[in-house]
C-alpha positions in Angstrom: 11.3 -28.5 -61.8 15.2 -28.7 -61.9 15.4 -31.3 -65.1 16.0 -29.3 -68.4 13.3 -29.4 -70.6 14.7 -29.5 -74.6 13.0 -28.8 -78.1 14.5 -30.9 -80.9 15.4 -29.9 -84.6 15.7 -32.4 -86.9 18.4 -31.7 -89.5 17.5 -33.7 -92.7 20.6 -34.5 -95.1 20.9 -33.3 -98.8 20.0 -36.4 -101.1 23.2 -35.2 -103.0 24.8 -34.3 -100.3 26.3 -30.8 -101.7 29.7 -29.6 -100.2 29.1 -27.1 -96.9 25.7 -29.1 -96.0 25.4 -31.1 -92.9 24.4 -34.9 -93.3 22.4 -36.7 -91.1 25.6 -38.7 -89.6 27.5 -35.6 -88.9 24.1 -33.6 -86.6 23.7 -34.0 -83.3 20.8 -33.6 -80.8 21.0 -29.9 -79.7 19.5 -28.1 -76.9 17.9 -24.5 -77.2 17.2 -22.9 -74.1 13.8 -22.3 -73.4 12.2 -20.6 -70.1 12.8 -23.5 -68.2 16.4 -24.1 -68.2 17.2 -20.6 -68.6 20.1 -19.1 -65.8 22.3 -22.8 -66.3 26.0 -21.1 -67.2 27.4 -22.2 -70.9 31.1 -23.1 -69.9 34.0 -22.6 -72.3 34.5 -25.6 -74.1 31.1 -25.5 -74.7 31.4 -22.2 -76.9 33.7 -23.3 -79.4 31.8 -27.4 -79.8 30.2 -27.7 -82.4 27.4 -28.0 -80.4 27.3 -24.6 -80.1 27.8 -24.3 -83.7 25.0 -26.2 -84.6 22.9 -24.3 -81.9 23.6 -21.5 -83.8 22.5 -23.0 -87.8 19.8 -23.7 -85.5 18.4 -20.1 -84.4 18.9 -19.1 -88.0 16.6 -22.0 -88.9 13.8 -20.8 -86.1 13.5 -17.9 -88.2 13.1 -19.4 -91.6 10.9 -22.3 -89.7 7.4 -21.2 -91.2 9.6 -20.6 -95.0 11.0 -24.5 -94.8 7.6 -25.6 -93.7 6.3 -24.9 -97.1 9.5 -25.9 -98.9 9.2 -29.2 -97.6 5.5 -29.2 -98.3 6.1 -28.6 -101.8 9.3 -30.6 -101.6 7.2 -33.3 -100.0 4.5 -33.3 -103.1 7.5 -33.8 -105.3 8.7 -36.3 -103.8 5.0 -38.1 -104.0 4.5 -37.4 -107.5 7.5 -36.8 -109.6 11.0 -38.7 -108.3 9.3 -42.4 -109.1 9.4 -41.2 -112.4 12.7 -39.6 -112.0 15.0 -42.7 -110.4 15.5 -46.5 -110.4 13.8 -48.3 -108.0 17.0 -48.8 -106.2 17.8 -45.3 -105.0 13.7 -45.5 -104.0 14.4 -47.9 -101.9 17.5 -46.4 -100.1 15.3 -43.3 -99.6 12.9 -44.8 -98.3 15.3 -46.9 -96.0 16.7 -43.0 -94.9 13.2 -42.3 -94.1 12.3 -45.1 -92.5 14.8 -44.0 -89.4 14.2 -41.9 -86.5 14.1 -38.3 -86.5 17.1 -37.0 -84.3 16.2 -34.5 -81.3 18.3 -32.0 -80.7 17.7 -30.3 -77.2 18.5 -26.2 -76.4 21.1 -25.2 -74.6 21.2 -24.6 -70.3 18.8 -21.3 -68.9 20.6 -19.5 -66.5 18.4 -16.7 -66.0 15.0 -18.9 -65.7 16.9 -21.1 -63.1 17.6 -17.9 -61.1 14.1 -17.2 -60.8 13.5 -20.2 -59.9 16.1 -20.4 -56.8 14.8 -16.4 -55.9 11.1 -18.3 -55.5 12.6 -21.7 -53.7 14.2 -18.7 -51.0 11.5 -16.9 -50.6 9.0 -20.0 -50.3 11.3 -20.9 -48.1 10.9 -17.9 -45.7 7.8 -17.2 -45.6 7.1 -21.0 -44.4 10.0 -20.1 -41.4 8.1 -18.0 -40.3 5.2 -20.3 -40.5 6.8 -22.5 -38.2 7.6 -20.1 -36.0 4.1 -19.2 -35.2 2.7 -22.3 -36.0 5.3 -23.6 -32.5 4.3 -20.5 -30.9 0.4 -21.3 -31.2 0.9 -25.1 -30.2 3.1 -23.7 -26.8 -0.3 -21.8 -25.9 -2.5 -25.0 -26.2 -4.0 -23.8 -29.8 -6.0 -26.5 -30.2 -7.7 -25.9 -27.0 -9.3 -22.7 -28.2 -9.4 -22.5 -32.1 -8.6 -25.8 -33.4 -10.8 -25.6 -36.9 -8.7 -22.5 -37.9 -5.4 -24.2 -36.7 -6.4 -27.1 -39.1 -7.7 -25.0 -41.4 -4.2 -23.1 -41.8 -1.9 -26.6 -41.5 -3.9 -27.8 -44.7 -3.4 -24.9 -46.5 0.5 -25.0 -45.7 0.3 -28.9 -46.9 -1.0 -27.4 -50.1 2.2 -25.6 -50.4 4.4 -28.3 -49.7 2.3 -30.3 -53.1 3.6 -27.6 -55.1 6.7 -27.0 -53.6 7.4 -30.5 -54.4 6.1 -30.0 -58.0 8.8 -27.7 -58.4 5.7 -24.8 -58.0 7.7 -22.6 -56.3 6.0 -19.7 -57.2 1.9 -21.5 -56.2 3.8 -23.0 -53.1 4.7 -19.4 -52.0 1.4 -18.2 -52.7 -0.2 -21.1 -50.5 2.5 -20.2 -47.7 2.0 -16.4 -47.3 -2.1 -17.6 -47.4 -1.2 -20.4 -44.4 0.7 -17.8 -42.8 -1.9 -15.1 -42.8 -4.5 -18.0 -41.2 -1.9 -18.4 -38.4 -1.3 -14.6 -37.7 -5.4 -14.5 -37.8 -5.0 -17.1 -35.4 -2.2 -15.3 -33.2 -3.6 -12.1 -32.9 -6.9 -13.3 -31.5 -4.6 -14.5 -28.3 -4.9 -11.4 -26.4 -8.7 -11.7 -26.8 -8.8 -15.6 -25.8 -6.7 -14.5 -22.9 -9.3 -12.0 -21.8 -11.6 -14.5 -22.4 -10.3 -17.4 -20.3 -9.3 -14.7 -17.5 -13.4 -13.4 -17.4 -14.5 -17.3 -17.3 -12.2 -17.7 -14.6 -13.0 -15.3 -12.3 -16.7 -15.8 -12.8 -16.3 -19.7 -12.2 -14.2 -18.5 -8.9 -17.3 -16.6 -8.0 -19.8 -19.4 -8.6 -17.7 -22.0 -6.3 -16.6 -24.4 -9.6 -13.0 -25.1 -8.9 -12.5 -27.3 -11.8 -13.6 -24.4 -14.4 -11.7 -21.9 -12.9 -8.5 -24.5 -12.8 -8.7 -24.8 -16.5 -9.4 -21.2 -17.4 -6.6 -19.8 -15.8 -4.2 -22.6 -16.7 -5.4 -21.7 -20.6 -4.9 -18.4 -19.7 -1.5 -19.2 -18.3 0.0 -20.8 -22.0 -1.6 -18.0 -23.4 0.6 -15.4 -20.9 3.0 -17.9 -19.0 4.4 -14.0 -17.2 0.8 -12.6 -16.1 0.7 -12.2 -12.6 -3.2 -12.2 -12.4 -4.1 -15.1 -14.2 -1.1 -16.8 -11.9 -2.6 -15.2 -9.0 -6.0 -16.5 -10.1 -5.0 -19.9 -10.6 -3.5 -20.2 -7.0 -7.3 -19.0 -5.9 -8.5 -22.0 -8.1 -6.3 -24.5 -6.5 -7.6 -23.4 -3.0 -10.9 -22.8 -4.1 -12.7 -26.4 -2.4 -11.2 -25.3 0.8 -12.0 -22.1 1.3 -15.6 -23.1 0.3 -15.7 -25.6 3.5 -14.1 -22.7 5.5 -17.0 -20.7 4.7 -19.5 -23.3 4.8 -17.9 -24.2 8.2 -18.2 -20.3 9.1 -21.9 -20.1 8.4 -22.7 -22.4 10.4 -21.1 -21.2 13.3 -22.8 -17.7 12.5 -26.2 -19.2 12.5 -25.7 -20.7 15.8 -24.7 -17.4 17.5 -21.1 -18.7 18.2 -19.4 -15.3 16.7 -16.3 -15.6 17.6 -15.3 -19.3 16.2 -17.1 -17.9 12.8 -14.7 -15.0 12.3 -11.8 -17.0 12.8 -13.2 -19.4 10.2 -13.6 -16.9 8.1 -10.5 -15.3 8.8 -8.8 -18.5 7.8 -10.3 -18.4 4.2 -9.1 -15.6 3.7 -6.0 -16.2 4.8 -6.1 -18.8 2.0 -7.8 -16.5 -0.7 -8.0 -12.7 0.3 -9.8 -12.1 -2.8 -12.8 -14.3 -2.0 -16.0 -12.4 -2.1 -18.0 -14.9 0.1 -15.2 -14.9 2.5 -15.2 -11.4 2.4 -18.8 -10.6 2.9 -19.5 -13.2 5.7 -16.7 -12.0 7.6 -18.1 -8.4 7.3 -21.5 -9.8 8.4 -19.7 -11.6 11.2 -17.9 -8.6 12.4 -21.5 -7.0 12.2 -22.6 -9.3 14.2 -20.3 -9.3 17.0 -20.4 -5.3 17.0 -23.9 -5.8 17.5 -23.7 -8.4 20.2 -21.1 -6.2 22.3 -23.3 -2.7 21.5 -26.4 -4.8 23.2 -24.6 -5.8 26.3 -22.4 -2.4 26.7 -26.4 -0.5 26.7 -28.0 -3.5 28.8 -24.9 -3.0 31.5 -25.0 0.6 31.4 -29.1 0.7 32.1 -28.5 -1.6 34.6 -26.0 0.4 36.5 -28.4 3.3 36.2 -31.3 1.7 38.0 -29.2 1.0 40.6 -28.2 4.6 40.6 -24.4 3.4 40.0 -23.7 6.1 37.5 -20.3 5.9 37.6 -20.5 2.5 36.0 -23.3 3.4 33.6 -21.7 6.4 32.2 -18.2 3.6 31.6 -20.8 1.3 29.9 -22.6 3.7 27.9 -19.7 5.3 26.8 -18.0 2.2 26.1 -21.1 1.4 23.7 -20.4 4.9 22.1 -17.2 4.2 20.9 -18.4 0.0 19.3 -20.8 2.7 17.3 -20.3 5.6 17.5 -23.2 7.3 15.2 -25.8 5.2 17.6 -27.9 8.2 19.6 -29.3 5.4 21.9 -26.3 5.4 23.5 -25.5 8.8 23.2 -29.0 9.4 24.7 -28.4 7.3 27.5 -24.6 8.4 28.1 -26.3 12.4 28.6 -29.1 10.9 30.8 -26.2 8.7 33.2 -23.8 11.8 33.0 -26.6 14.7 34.2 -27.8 11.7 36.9 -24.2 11.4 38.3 -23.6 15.2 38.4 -26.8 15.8 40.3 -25.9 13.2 42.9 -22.6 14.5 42.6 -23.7 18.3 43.1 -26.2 16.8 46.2 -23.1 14.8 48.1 -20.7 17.8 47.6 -23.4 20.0 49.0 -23.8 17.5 52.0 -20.1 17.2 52.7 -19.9 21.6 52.3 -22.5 22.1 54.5 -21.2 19.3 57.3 -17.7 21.1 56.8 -18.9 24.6 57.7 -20.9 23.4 60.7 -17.2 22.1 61.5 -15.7 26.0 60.9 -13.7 23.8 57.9 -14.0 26.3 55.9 -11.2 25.6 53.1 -12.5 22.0 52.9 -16.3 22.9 52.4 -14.9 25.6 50.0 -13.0 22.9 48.0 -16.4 20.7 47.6 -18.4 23.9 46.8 -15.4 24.8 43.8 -16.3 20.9 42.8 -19.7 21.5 42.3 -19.0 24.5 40.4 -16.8 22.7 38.2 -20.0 20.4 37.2 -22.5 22.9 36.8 -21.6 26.6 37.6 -25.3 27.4 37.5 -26.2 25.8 40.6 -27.1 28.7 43.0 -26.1 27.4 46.3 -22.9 26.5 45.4 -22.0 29.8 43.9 -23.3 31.2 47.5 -21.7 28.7 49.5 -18.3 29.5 47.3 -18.5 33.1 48.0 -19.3 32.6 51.9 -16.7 29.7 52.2 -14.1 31.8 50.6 -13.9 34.4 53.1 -14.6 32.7 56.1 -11.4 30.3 55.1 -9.2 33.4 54.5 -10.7 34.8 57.8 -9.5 31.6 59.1 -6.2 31.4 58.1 -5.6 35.0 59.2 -6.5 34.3 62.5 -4.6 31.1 62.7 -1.4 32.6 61.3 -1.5 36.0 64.0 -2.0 33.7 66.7 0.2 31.3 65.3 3.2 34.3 66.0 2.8 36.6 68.3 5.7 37.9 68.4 5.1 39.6 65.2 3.0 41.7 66.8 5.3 43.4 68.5 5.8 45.3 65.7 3.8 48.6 65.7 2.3 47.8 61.9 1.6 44.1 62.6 -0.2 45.7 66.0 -2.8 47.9 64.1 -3.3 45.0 61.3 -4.2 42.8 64.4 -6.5 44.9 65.6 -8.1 45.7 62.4 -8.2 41.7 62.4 -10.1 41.5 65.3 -12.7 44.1 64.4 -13.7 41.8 61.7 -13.7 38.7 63.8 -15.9 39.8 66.3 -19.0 41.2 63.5 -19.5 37.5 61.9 -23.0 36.1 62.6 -23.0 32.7 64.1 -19.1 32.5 64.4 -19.1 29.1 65.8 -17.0 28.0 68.5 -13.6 27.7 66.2 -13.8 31.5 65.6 -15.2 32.6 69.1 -12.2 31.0 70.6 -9.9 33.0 68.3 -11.3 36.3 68.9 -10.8 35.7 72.3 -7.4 34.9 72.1 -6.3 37.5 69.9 -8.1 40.0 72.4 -6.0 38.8 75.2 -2.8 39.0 73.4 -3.6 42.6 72.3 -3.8 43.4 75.7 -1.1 41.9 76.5 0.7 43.7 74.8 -0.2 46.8 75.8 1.0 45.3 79.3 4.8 46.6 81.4 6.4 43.3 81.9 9.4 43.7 85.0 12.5 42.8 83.0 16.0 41.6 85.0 19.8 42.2 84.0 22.9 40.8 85.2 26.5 41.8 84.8 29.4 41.8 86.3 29.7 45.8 87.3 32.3 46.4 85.3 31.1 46.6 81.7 28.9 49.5 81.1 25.5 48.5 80.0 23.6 50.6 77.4 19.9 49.7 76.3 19.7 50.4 72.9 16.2 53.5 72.0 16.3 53.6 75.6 19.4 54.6 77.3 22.2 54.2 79.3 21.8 52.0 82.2 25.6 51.8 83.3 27.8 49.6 85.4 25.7 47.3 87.6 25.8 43.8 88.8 22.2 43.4 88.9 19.0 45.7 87.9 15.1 45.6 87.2 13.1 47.5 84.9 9.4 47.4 83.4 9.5 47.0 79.4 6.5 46.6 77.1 6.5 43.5 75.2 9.1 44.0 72.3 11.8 43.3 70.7 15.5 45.1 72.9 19.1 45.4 72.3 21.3 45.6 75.4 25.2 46.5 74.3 27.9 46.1 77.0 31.7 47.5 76.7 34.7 47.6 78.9 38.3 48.9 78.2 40.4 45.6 77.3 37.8 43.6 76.6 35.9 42.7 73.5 32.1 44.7 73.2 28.8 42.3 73.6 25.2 42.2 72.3 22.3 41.0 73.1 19.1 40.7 71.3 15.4 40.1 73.2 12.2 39.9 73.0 10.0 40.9 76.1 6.5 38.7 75.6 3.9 38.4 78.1 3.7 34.8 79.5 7.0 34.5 79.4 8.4 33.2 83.6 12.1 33.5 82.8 13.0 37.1 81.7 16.9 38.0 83.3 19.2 39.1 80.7 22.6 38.7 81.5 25.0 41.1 79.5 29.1 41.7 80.6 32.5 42.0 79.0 34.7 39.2 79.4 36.7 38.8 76.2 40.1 40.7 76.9 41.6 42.2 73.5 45.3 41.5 72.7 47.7 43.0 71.1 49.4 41.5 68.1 
């Protein structure tokens, strides 16, 4: 495509060889441009050659071509017909020798602007089969031939095409069979995303029917395709482990169908472990765990009936509640947990009452009150141990009253604490059936009332010569030793004596008491400064 193509004019010499004409010795082979050596630069020298000359006679004789045509025709017939007549056989001969030689071509000058075009087309053949290549690595990098190897083919050929012309010097078909190759390979390219898709759904389905070897492949395609995608890496790593966590779960079935429950969740746990995304791994453990939640539901009920025909409800309610909670919408074992629960507070209620009513023959009346309160606490409607609450309840504070007067009796030397003892009594002594507890109480807070009512003789000691006053009573004066009679009570004696520091002395007179001198005297002498 390069090489200059050239037309050649023959210049033919005068016969007479006039002054101004060019002879045949003096022309040389010119070269017009044409449209294939158009865009070649005409250098200097070249303009003023006479080369350059001669291209010139020669555009001027392109344009009177068709006139000398028929001037050389006619000139032609002349020559045919009339010059044998005309000269000697001599000058015949020389013209004929002159025509006998080979017609001079003269070829047209360089073609800068058609060799322009033709580097424009080289470049931009050129890029468009870059960018071939480009796809055409990309496509071989994600294992093309794998998944569309007729259109791959189909494309290369159709670029080989190109490179035919493009060696031809066809720039212009070459490019045209390049930007057609190209468009076969971005065809090709822009399927990947599908093929990926593809390859990922094939995968995944030979993952779920147990073929290792088809999944391995799938997701390695799928890998060239998308070297950076996490799920088909993911699903290739599932591939690799794929034969093991098979046997795991073949392993695990095995175990399950032979009722050893335990040993087939661990197997199952340890495909999984492998493959968390295994669907039989995942579904046989969830049977499994079924399975064992069954097994421990069935022995939690069978324990709990158990304990209830052997009236252990205790235990029963602990069993059936314990098969509540493994499932917790079952109403068998709700059933059977209200059934255990209503036995154990009826033999609850019937020990409590046993215990009460034991306590009350024993005047324990805050005890049996407690067990009645327990009852109550289980079922409040139970009749006889709202009774037994009420009866219980006063007969402990009754009780406690009784034991707390008796418990101090000198608090009843008080006039108020007096009359609340009495009332006290009067109380005491109306209860049916007292029982010996309270009996012995009333008695002894009879005789203390009387007792109280009792003088008790009362003796004093001093030393005659500190003056002795008894305080709400009077003066009793100097004295070394005196007697009175004092009701049980609470006395102040207060002694003084000029020098000497004052005394005082608190008592109490009770009755019982064996031991009741007081001895009251001055003996502390005040000094001065």
């Amino acid at each position: 495509m390069g090489d200059l193509m050239t037309d050649k004019v023959l210049t033919i010499s005068h016969a007479a060889n006039k002054p101004g004409t060019i002879t045949k010795s003096e022309v040389s082979a010119v070269t017009f441009p044409t449209s294939r050596n158009a865009g070649f630069p005409v250098n200097r020298s070249d303009r003023n050659s006479t080369s350059l000359k001669l291209f010139s006679a020669a555009l001027g004789f392109q344009r009177v071509q068709l006139v000398a045509f028929l001037l050389l025709g006619l000139l032609l017939a002349g020559v045919v017909f009339l010059l044998p007549t005309m000269v000697d056989p001599a000058k015949v001969a020389d013209i004929s020798e002159a025509q006998a030689e080979p017609e001079k071509i003269i070829a047209p000058p360089d073609s800068p602007w058609n060799d322009a075009q033709l580097a424009k087309q080289r470049r931009e053949a050129q890029e468009v089969l870059s960018r071939i290549l480009d796809i055409q690595g990309k496509l071989e990098d994600k294992k093309v031939q794998l998944w569309a190897a007729a259109p791959f083919e189909q494309a290369m050929q159709t670029a080989a095409s190109g490179d035919e012309q493009y060696r031809q010097r066809n720039f212009t078909q070459a490019q045209n069979n390049y930007k057609s190759s190209l468009t076969q390979f971005e065809t090709i390219q822009a399927k990947v995303e599908t093929v990926f898709q593809q390859q990922m759904s094939q995968g995944l389905k030979a993952l779920d029917d147990n073929q290792p070897k088809v999944a391995l492949e799938s997701y390695d395609l799928a890998l060239s395709l998308k070297p950076d995608s996490i799920e088909a890496d993911q699903g290739y790593r599932r591939a690799e482990v794929l034969e093991e966590v098979m046997g795991l779960v073949k392993n695990g079935k095995h175990l399950l169908k032979t009722k050893k429950l335990q040993a087939a969740k661990e197997a199952f746990e340890q495909a999984l472990a492998l493959d968390s995304k295994s669907a039989p791994a995942q579904q046989q453990l969830a049977t499994t765990k079924q399975a064992i939640t069954d097994d421990n539901f069935s022995s939690a009920m069978s324990q709990g009936y158990a304990a209830l025909n052997q009236q252990q409800y205790p235990k029963a309610i602990k069993s059936f509640s314990a098969a509540g909670k493994i499932k917790p919408a079952a109403k068998d074992a709700k059933s059977a947990l209200v059934q255990a629960t209503n036995k154990d507070i009826q033999s609850n209620i019937a020990a409590y009452l046993v215990k009460a009513d034991s306590l009350e023959k024993q005047e324990q009346w805050q005890q049996a009150n407690d067990f009645y309160d327990k009852m109550l606490a289980l079922d409040s409607s139970v009749i006889k141990a709202r009774i037994g609450a009420i009866r219980t309840q006063a007969r402990a504070k009754l009780d406690n009253q009784l034991t707390n007067t008796l418990g101090a009796p000198k608090r009843l030397t008080s006039q108020a604490v007096y009359v609340q003892a009495q009332d006290l009594y009067q109380e005491a002594v109306k209860i049916k059936n007292p029982g010996s507890r309270l009996n012995g109480q009333t008695a002894q807070l009879n005789k203390l009332l009387n007792q109280l009512t009792q003088p008790i003789v009362v003796k004093f000691e001093s030393n005659n010569q500190t003056d002795v006053t008894l305080y709400k009573f009077g003066k009793l004066g100097s004295f070394s030793a005196k007697s009175m009679d004092l009701k049980p009570g609470k006395y102040t004696l207060i002694g003084s004596r000029k020098g000497y520091r004052d005394v005082r002395r608190e008592f109490t007179v009770m009755p019982g008491e064996l031991d009741t001198t007081i001895v009251v005297q001055c003996v502390e002498k005040i000094t001065n400064g």
